[in-house]
N, C-alpha and C positions, 0 to 999 in steps of 0.2 A: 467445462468452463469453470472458474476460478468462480467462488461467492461472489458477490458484490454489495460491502456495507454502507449501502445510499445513507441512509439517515444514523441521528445520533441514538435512537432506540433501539439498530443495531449492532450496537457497538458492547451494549452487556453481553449481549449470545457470541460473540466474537472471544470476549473474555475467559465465558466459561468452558468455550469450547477449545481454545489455543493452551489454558493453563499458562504453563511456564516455556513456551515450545515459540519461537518465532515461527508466522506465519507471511506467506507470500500475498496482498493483496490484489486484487482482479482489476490491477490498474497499469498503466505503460504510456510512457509518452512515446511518441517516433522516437526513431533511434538518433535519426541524425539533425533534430530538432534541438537549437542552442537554448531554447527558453528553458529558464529552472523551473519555472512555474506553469511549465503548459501539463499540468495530469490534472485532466479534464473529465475523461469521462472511464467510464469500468471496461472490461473487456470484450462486455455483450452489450457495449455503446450507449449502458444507459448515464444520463450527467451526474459528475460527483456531486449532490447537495449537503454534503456536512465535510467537516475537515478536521484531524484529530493528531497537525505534527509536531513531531518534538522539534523547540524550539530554534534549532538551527536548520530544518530541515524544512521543503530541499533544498539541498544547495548543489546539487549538480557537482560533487567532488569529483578531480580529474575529470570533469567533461564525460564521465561515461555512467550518469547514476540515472538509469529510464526504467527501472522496477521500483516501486513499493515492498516494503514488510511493517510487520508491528511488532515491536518491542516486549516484550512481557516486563524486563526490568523497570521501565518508564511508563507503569501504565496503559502498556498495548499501543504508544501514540507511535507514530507512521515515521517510516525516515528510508529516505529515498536511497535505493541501493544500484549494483553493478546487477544485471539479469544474469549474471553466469555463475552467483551462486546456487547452491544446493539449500534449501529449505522445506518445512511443512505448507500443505497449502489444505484449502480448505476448497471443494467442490459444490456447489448446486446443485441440488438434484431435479 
C-alpha cells in the first residue's frame, strides 16, 4: 500500500525521503468520476486532512488526471496526473 501523508507534519519526511525524485501519492479519485476535486481520501481509505497543491492543480487535464504525485521542483506540492505514468512511490510498512 502506497504511504499516506494525512497531515502537514507529514509532509517534511515526504521531502527528505523523495529528494529530487517525483513521487506517486496513496491517493486516486474513480476513474470515471467527472469531479476535479473529488481526491478525498488515501488508498487505505483514510480522509485527506491537509492539502499541499500546486496552484493550478487539480484540474483534471484532458479528463483523465485520477492519480496524485509530488513535485520536487515546486516544493513537493501535489498536481494531479494520468495513472499510466511510471514514477517513485513510497510504501508503508
Amino acid at each position: 500500500m502506497l504511504e499516506a501523508f494525512c497531515y502537514e507534519k507529514d509532509h517534511g519526511l515526504l521531502e527528505n525521503v523523495a529528494g529530487d525524485f517525483r513521487i506517486w501519492l496513496g491517493m486516486r479519485k474513480p476513474v470515471n468520476f467527472s469531479d476535479v476535486y473529488d481526491f478525498r481520501y488515501y488508498s487505505d481509505g483514510m480522509p485527506i486532512k491537509f492539502e499541499y497543491w500546486l496552484s493550478d492543480s487539480p484540474n483534471n487535464e484532458n479528463n483523465h488526471e485520477n492519480c496524485v504525485l509530488t513535485k520536487p521542483e515546486y516544493d513537493h506540492r501535489w498536481k494531479d496526473v494520468s495513472c499510466t505514468l511510471s514514477r517513485n512511490l513510497i510504501c508503508q510498512l
